[in-house]
N, C-alpha and C positions, 0 to 999 in steps of 0.2 A: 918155632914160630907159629908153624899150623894150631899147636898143641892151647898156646897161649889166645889166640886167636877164636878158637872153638869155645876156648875158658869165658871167655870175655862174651860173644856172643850166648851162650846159657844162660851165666849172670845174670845178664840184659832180660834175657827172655822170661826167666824167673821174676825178675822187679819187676816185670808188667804184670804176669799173671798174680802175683801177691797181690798188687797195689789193686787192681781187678775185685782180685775177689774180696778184699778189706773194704773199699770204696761199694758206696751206693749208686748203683745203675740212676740213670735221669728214665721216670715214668709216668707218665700219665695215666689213671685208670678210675673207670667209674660206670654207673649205673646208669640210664636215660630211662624216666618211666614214660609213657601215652598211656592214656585210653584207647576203649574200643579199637583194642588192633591184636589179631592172634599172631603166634609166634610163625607161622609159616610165610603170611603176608610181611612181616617182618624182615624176615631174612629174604624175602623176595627184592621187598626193597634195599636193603644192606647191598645183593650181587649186584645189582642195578647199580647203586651210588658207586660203589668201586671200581665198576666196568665204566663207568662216567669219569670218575675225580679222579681216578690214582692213575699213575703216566702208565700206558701201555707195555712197557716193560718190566710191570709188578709182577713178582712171581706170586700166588696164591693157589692155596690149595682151598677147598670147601665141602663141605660137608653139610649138605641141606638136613638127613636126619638130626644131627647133631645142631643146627642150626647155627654152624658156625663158619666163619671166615676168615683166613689166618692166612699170613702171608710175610713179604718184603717188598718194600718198596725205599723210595726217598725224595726228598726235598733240595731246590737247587739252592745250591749255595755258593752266595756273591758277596767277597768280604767289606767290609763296614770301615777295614783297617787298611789305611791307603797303601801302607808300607808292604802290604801281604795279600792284595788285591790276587796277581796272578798266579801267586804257588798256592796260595789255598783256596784259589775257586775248583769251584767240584761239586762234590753233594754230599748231602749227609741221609748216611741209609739207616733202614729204621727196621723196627719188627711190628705187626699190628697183629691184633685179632681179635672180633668183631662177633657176637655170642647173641643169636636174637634168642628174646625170652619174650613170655608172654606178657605184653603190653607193653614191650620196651626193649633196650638192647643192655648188654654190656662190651667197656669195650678196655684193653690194653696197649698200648703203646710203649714200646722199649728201645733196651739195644741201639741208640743211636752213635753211630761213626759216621765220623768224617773221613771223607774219600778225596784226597788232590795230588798239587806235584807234592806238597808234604802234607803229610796225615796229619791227624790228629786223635786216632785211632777211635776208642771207646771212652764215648762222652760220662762222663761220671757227676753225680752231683757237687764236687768240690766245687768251691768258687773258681780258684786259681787250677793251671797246667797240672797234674798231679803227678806225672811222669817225671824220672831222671831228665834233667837238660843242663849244661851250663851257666854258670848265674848271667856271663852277659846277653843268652839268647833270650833268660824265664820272662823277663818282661814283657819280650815281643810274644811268647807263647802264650802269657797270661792277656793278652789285651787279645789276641785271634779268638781265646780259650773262651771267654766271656760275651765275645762277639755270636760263636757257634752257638754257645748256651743260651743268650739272646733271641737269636731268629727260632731255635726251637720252642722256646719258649712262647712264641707269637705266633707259630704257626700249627703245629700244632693242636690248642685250642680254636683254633678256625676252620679246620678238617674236620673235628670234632663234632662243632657248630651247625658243620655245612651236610654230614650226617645227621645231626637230631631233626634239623629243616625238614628232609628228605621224611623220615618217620614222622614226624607231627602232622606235615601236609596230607599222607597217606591217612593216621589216624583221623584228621578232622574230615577228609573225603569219606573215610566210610562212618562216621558218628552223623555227617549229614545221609549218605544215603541211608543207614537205620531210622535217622526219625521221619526223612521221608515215606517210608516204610510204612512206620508204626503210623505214622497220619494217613496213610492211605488207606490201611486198615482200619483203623477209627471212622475214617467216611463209608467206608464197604459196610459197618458193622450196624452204623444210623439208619 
């Protein structure tokens, strides 16, 4: 019984990792350009944003030579789907990492799971559940499944958003202190 037992969990464990590594991760990723902004000022702002927005429990590591931020965090999640409200509240954890370059950032965003009394492991781009389940549970799986992929879908580009803010404000702070600058020097030169 052990024997069969053990059989059966491998199985299991295998059809995840297949379906894992077959399936396309859900990712977010891209460029943000500014002006008049060096790469140092950049990622000064970047630690700042994230020491502010992401919950105090993000792990991150950083790397200012590198001018990078990279880390775990996540997002609370409150389901949409009445019938699955309390086993799948949780959160869904995330990977980021966050690259100042000169005049701009880049950034990644990965690896989302959902964490509750039931999981829902690694969110994959499928529309539907894409795990083994039962045909009379897939529906309910599929309606939570879409809900998950839902709110990251909406939150995500707002973290996003609330980062480029941070750098733009920064860039047009110092594009006015330069031409204040250049104007001062123009009066000094008269």
């Amino acid at each position: 019984m052990k024997k069969l037992v053990l059989t059966i969990g491998i199985a299991l464990i295998s059809c995840v990792i297949s379906i894992a590594q077959h399936a396309e991760l859900m990712m977010f990723s891209g460029e943000i350009k500014v002006e008049k902004l060096e790469k140092d000022e950049v990622y000064k702002k970047l630690s700042s944003w994230q020491q502010e927005y992401m919950p105090k429990e993000t792990i991150v590591e950083s790397d200012r030579g590198a001018g990078e931020i990279k880390g775990t965090s996540y997002l609370i999640y409150n389901s949409n789907v009445h019938a699955a409200s309390e086993v799948t509240k949780g959160f869904i954890l995330f990977d980021f990492k966050f690259v100042a370059v000169e005049d701009g950032f880049r950034y990644q965003i990965t690896n989302f799971r959902h964490e509750g009394k039931i999981r829902f492991h690694t969110i994959l781009m499928t529309p539907s559940f894409p795990y083994k389940i039962n045909a009379v549970e897939k529906p309910w799986y599929d309606l939570v499944w879409k809900d998950i992929r839902t709110q990251i879908t909406q939150q995500t580009p707002k973290m996003v958003a609330s980062v480029k803010d941070v750098i733009e404000k920064a860039a047009l702070l110092a594009k006015n202190e330069s031409e204040e600058k250049d104007t001062l020097l123009s009066q000094i030169g008269n």
